[in-house]
C-alpha positions as CSV (number, residue, x, y, z in Angstrom):
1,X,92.3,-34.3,-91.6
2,X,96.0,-34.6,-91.2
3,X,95.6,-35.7,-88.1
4,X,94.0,-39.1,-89.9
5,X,96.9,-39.4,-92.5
6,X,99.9,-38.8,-89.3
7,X,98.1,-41.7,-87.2
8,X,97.8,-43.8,-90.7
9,X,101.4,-43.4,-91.3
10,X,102.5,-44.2,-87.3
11,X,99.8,-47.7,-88.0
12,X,101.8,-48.4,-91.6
13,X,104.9,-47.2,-91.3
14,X,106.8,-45.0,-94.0
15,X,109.9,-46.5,-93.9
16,X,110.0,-49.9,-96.2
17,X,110.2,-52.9,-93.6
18,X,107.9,-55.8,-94.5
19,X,105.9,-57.3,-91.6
20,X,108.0,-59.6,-90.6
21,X,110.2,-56.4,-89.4
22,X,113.0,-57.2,-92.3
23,X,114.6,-54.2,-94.5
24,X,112.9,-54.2,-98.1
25,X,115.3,-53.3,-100.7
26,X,113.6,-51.8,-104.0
27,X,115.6,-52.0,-107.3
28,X,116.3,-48.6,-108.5
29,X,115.2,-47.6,-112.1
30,X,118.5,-48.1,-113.9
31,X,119.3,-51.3,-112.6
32,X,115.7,-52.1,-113.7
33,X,116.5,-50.7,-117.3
34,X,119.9,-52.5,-117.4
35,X,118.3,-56.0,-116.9
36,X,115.0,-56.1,-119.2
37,X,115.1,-57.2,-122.7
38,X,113.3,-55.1,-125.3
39,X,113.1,-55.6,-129.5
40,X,112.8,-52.0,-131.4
41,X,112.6,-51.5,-134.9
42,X,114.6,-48.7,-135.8
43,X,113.9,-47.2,-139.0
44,X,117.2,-44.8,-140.2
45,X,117.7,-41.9,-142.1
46,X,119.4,-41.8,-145.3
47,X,122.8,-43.1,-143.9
48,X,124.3,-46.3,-145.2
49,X,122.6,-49.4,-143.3
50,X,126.0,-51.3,-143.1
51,X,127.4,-48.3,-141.7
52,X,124.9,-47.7,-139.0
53,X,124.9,-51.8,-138.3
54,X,129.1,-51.3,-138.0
55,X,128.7,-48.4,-135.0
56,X,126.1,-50.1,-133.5
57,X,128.2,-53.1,-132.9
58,X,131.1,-50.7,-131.8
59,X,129.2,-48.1,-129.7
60,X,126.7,-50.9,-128.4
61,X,128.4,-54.4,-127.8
62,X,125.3,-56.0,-125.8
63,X,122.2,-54.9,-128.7
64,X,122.1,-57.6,-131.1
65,X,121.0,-56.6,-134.5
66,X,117.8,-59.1,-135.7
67,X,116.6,-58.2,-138.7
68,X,117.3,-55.5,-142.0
69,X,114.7,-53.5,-143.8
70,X,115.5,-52.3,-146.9
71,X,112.2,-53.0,-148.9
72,X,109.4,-51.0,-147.7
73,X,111.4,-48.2,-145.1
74,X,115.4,-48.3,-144.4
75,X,115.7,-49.6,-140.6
76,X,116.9,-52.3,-138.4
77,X,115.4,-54.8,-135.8
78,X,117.7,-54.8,-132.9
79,X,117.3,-56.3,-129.5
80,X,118.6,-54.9,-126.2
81,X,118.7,-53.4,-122.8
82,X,116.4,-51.2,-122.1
83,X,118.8,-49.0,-121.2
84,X,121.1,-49.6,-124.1
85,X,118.3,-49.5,-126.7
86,X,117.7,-45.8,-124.9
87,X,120.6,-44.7,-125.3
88,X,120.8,-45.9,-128.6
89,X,117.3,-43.8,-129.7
90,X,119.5,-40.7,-129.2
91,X,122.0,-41.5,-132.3
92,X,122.0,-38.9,-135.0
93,X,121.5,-42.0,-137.7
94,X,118.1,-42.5,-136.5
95,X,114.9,-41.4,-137.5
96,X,112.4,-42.8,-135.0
97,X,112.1,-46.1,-133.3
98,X,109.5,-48.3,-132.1
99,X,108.4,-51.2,-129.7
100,X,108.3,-54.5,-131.1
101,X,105.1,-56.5,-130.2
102,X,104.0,-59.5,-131.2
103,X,100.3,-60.7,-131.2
104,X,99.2,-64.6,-131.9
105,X,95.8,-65.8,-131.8
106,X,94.6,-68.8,-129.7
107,X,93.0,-70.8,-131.8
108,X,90.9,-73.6,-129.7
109,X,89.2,-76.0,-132.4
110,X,87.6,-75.5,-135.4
111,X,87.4,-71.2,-136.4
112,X,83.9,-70.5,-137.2
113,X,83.5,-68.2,-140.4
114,X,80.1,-66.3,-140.8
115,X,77.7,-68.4,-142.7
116,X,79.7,-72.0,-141.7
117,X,76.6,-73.1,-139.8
118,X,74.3,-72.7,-142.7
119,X,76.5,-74.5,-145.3
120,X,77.3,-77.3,-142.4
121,X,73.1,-77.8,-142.2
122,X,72.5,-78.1,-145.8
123,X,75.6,-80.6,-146.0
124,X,74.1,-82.4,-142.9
125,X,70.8,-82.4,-144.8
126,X,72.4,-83.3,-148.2
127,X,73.9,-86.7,-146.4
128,X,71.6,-87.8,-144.7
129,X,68.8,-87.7,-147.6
C-alpha cells in the first residue's frame, strides 16, 4: 500500500510547482484575513453605544461603523477585515456577534400566488362572455 501512495507522490510531486515547472506561491491565512471584507452585527452589552462606537474608531481605524441598534437589541453594524473584525469580537464591550448576509429574490415575471390560475380562468371566462 505505501508503496502505491510513494510512486503517486514521485508521479505528482509534493512540492507546489505547476506544470509548466514554475514555483506556486499560496497566500498564507493572515494575509488572506487581512484583505477580505466582512459586515458583522455586533450586538453590546450594557456599555454606552457612543462609547463603544468612540474606541472602535480609536482601537480599529480600518472597521467602518454602518449602522446603530438601539430599538429591538443594543449593537452596531460594522464592516471590516476579516482580521480586524476578529480581533475586534475579543473586546470586553461585546456580547456576541454575527455574519451579515443578505438574501434577494430573483423575481423573473409575473409571481404566481396559489389560486391565481383559478381567479385568471373565471376572469378569462367573465370577458369573453
Amino acid at each position: 500500500m505505501w508503496k502505491i501512495t510513494i510512486l503517486l507522490l514521485s508521479i505528482f510531486g509534493i512540492n507546489s510547482t505547476s506544470t509548466y515547472g514554475e514555483s506556486v506561491e499560496f497566500p498564507d491565512i493572515q494575509s488572506f484575513e487581512k484583505q477580505v471584507q466582512k459586515t458583522y452585527i455586533l450586538m453590546l452589552n450594557e456599555q454606552n453605544v457612543a462609547i463603544a462606537k468612540q474606541e472602535i474608531k480609536k482601537k480599529y481605524p480600518n472597521v467602518s461603523i454602518n449602522h446603530e441598534f438601539r430599538e429591538v437589541f443594543t449593537g452596531l453594524s460594522v464592516s471590516g477585515t476579516l482580521y480586524d473584525l476578529q480581533r475586534l469580537r475579543e473586546e470586553p464591550y461585546i456580547d456576541s456577534s454575527h455574519a451579515s448576509v443578505s438574501y434577494h429574490a430573483k423575481n423573473e415575471g409575473s409571481a404566481s400566488y396559489i389560486g391565481s390560475e383559478k381567479v385568471r380562468a373565471c376572469l378569462i371566462r367573465k370577458t369573453s362572455a
